[in-house]
C-alpha positions as CSV (number, residue, x, y, z in Angstrom):
1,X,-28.6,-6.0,-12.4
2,X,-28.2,-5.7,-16.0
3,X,-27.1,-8.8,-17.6
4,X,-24.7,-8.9,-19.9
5,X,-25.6,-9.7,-23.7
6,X,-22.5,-12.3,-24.7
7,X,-23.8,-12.5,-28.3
8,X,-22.8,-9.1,-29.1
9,X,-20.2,-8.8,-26.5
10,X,-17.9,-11.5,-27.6
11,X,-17.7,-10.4,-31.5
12,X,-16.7,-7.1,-30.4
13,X,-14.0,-8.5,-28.1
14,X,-12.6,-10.8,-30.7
15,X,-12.7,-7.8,-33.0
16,X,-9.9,-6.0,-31.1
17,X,-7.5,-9.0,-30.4
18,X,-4.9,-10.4,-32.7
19,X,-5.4,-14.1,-33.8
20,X,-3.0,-15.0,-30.5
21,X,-4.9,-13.7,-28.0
22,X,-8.0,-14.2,-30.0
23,X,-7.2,-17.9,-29.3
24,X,-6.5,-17.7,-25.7
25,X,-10.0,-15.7,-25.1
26,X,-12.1,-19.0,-26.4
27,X,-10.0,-20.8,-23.4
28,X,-13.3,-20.9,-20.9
29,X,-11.4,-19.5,-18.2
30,X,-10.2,-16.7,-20.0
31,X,-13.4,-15.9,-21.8
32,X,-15.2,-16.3,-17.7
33,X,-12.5,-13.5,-17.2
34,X,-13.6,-11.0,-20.0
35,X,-17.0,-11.0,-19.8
36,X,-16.8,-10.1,-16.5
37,X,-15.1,-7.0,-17.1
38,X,-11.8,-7.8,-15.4
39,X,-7.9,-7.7,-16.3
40,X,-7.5,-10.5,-18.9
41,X,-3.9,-9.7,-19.3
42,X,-3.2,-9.9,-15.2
43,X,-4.6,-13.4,-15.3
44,X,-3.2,-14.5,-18.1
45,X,0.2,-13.1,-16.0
46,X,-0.6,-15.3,-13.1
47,X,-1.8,-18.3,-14.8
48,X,1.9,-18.0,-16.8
49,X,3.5,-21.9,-15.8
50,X,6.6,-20.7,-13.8
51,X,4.4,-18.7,-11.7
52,X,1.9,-21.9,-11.2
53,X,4.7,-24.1,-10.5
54,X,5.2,-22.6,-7.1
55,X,1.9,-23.8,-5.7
56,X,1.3,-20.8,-3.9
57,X,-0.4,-21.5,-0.3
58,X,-0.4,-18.0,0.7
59,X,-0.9,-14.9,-1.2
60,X,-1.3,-11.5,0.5
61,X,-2.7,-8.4,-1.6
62,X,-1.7,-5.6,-0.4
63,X,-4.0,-2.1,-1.5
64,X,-6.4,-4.8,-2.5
65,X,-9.0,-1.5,-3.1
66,X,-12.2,-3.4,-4.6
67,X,-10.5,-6.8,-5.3
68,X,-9.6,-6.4,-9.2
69,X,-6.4,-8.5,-8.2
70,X,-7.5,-10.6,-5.9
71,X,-10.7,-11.8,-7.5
72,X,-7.9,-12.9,-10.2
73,X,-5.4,-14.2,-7.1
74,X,-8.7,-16.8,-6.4
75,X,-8.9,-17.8,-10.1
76,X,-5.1,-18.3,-10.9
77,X,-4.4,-20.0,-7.3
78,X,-7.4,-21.4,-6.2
79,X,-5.6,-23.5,-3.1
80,X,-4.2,-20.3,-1.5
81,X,-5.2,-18.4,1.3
82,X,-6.0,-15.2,0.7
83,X,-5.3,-12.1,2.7
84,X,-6.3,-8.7,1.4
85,X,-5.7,-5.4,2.7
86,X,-7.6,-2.1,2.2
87,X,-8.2,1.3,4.7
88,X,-10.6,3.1,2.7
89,X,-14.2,2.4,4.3
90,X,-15.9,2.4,0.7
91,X,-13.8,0.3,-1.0
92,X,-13.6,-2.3,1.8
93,X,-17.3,-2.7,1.8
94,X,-17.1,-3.5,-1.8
95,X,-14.5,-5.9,-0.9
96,X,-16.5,-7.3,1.5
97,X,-19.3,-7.9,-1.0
98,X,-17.0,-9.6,-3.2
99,X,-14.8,-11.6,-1.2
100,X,-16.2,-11.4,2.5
101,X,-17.9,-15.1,2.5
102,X,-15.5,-16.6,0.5
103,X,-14.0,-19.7,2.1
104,X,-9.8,-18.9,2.8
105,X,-10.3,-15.1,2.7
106,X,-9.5,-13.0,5.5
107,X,-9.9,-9.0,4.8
108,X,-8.3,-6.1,6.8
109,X,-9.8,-3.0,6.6
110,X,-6.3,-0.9,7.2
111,X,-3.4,0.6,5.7
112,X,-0.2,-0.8,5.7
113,X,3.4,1.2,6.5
114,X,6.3,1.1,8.6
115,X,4.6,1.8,12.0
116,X,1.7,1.2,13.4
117,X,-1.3,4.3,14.3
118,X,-3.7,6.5,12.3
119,X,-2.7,8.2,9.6
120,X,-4.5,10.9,7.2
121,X,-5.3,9.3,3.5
122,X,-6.5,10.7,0.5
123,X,-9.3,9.5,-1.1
124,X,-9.1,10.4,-4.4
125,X,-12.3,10.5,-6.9
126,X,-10.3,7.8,-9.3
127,X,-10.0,5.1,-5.7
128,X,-7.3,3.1,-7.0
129,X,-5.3,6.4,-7.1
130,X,-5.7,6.7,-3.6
131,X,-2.8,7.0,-1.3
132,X,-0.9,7.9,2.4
133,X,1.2,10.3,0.0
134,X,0.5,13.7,-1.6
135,X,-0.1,13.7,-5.4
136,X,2.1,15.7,-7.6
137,X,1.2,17.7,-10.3
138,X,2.5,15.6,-12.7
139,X,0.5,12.8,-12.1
140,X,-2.7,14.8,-12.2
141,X,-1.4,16.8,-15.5
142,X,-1.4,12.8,-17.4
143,X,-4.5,11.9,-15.5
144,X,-6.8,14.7,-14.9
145,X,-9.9,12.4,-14.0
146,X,-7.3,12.2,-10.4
147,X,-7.9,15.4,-9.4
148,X,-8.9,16.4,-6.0
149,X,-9.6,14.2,-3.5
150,X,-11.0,14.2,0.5
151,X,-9.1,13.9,3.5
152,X,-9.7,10.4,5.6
153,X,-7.9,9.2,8.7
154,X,-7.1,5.2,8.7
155,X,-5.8,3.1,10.5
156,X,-2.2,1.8,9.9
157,X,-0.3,-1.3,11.2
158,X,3.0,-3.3,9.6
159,X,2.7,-6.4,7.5
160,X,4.7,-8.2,10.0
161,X,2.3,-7.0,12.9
162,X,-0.9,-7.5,10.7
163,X,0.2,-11.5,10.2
164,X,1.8,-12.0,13.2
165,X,-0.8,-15.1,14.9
166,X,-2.0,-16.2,11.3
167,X,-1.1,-19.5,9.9
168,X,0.7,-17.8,6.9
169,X,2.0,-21.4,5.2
170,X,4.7,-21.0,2.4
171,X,5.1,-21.0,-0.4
172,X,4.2,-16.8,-0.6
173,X,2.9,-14.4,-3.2
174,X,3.3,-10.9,-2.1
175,X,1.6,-8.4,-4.4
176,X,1.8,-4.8,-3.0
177,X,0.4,-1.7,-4.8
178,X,0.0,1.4,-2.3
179,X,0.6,4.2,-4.7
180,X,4.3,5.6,-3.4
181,X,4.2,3.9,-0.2
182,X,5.4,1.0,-1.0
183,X,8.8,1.3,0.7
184,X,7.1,1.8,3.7
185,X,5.2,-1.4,3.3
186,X,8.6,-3.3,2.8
187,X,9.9,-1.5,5.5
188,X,7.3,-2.8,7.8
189,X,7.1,-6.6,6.2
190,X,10.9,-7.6,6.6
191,X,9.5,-10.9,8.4
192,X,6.8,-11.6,5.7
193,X,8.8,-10.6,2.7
194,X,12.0,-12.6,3.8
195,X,9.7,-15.7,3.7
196,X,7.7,-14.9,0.3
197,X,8.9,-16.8,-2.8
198,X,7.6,-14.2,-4.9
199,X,6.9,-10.3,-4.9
200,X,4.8,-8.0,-7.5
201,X,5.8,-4.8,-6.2
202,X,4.4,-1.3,-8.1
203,X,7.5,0.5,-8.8
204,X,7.3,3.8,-10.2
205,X,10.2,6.0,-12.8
206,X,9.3,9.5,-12.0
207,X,7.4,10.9,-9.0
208,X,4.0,10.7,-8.6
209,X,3.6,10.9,-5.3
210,X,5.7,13.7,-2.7
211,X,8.5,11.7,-1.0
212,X,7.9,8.3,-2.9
213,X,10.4,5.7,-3.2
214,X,11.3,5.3,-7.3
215,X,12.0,1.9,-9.5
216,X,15.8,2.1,-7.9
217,X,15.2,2.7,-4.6
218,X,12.4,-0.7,-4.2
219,X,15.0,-2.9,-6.4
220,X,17.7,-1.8,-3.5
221,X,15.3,-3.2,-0.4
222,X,14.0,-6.0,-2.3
223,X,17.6,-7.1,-3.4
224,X,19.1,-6.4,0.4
225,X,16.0,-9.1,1.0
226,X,17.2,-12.3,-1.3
227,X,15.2,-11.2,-4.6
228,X,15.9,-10.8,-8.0
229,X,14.5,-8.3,-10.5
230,X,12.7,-10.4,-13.0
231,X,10.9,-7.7,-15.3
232,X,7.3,-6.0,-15.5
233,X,4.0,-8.1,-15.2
234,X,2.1,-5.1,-16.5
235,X,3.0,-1.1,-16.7
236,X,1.3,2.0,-16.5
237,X,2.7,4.4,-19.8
238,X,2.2,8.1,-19.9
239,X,-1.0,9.4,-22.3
240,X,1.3,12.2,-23.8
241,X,4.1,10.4,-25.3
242,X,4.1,7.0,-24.0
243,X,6.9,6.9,-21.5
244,X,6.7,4.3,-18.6
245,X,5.5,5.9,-15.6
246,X,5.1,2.8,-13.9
247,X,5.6,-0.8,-14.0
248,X,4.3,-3.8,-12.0
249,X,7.9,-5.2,-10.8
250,X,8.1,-9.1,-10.4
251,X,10.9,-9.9,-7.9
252,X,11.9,-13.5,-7.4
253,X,13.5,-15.2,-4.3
254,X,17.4,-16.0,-5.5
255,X,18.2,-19.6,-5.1
């Protein structure tokens, strides 16, 4: 493995941030973050105080793909128990290899949706891209490196059925990014989600994906649930003219 040469790395990143965030990359555990090539604004989301005042015990990634979010899960809420679920057999290996012997992890190498069974998948070039739903055009016009994909069948249960005989202890962080399918995730969660404190749900503004649930249709179920829209943690703009495609929705339990 090549190792990584932090003498001229860390001038360069330093280079590109304002004196702010310049600041918070000297903090050890944010400068552990960038030098390993991960999502320094996502941790910096989860490590914000409100979130760390819950003291999650539970936090369940769903589309986990490789682990970029829940490598940063472990980090921001080291007490938690971590459950992670992804169908694609490639990407689940790499989870595997990343989070398999890690003590309070528990992977599940399938899909998640309304119903249980087998379902066909894409598996798109880009993997994070990868969904139960058909691309549109649209989405492959603003990202051509999306283009094409195979055909995979996986294996599909309900969040509810996937947990059911776990010790799933409260309080709950609920992260779910399936790429259009993630009404059908809530749909199939109602027991899970009615318990979580928290939920970062992807939520998208225009359709990326044939039959997809938009932005108004997820803040619908997740209100009919007890939650409360509390803004973006991070969103996904369009390389032509900068509109918000997509946006990682926090929704918070009402009191």
């Amino acid at each position: 493995m090549r190792r990584l040469n932090t003498e001229k790395l860390l001038p360069r990143l330093l280079s590109k941030l304002d004196l702010s965030r310049r600041l918070l990359l000297l903090r050890p555990d944010v400068l552990r973050v960038a030098l390993g090539g991960q999502n320094v604004a996502l941790y910096l989301g989860l490590r914000q105080p409100w979130l760390q005042r819950y003291q999650f015990r539970t936090v369940v990634d769903v589309g986990a793909n490789v682990g970029q979010f829940a490598l940063l899960a472990r980090k921001a809420f080291p007490g938690a128990a971590l459950h992670c679920f992804e169908p694609l057999p490639d990407c689940f290996a790499e989870l595997g290899r990343r989070l398999g012997e890690t003590k309070g992890v528990t992977l599940h190498n399938f899909a998640l949706a309304e119903h249980d069974g087998v379902q066909p998948m894409t598996r798109n070039p880009y993997s994070p891209s990868s969904s139960l739903l058909e691309m549109t055009p649209s989405h492959v016009t603003a990202f051509p490196f999306t283009a094409g994909g195979d055909p995979v069948k996986v294996s599909v249960s309900t969040l509810d059925g996937a947990l059911d005989g776990y010790a799933v202890d409260e309080p709950i962080l609920v992260k779910i990014d399936v790429q259009g399918a993630e009404d059908r995730v809530i749909a199939g969660g109602q027991s899970v989600l009615a318990r979580a404190t928290v939920a970062i749900v992807e939520t998208s503004f225009e359709v990326l994906y044939r039959g997809q649930a938009l932005f108004g249709e997820i803040h619908a179920s997740m209100r009919r649930l007890g939650f409360t829209y509390h803004g973006n943690l991070d969103q996904l703009t369009s390389p032509d003219d900068g509109r918000v495609l997509q946006g990682d929705a926090v929704f918070v339990r009402s009191e």
